[in-house]
N, C-alpha and C positions, 0 to 999 in steps of 0.2 A: 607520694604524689602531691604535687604542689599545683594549689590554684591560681594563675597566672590572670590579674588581668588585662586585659586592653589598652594600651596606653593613649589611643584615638580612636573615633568612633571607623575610620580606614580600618584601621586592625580588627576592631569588633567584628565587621561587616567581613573581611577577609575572611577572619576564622570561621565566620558561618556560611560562608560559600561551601570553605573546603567540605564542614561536616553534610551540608546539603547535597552537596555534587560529588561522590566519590571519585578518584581517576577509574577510567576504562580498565580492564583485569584482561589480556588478552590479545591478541591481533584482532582491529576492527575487521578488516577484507574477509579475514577465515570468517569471521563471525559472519559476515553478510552472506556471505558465499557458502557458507555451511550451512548452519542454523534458520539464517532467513531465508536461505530458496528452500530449503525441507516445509516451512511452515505455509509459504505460497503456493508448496505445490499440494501438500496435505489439503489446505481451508479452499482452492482455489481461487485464490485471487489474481484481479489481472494486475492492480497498481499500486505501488505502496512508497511512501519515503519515508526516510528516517533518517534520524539527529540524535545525535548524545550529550550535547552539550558542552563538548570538549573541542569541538571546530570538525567534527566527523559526519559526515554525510553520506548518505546514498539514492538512489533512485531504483527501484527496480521497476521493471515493466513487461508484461506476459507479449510477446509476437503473435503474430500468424500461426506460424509453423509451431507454434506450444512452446519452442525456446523463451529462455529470459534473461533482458536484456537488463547490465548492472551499470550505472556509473557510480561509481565509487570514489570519495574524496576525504583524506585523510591530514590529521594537521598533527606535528612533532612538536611535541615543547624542549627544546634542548638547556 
């Protein structure tokens, strides 16, 4: 295992993005659409957004009729 350092304080700062911010493990959508409507409908909440960090986004929001409504917006890094 070799201690690599930084050759600019860019790269320093890079590297500690990366260890700060893991990548996403997963399909965001499933995740929202699974996971977070189980947890909306358990705690009963009407409104909720959330962010990962990675350009991922969603909005959920409880209707009327007890339906919940998703916008979901997801960013690829290719």
């Amino acid at each position: 295992m070799t201690n690599r350092e930084p050759e600019s304080i860019e790269d320093f700062m890079k590297d500690k993005e990366k260890k700060a911010k893991p990548e996403p493990k997963g399909n965001w959508q499933a995740f929202i659409q699974g996971e977070v409507v189980a947890f909306i409908n358990e705690h009963g909440i009407e409104k909720i957004t959330l962010e990962d960090g990675h350009g991922n986004k969603a909005k959920l929001v409880r209707q009327k009729d007890d339906g919940i409504k998703v916008e979901c917006s997801s960013t690829t890094m290719l």
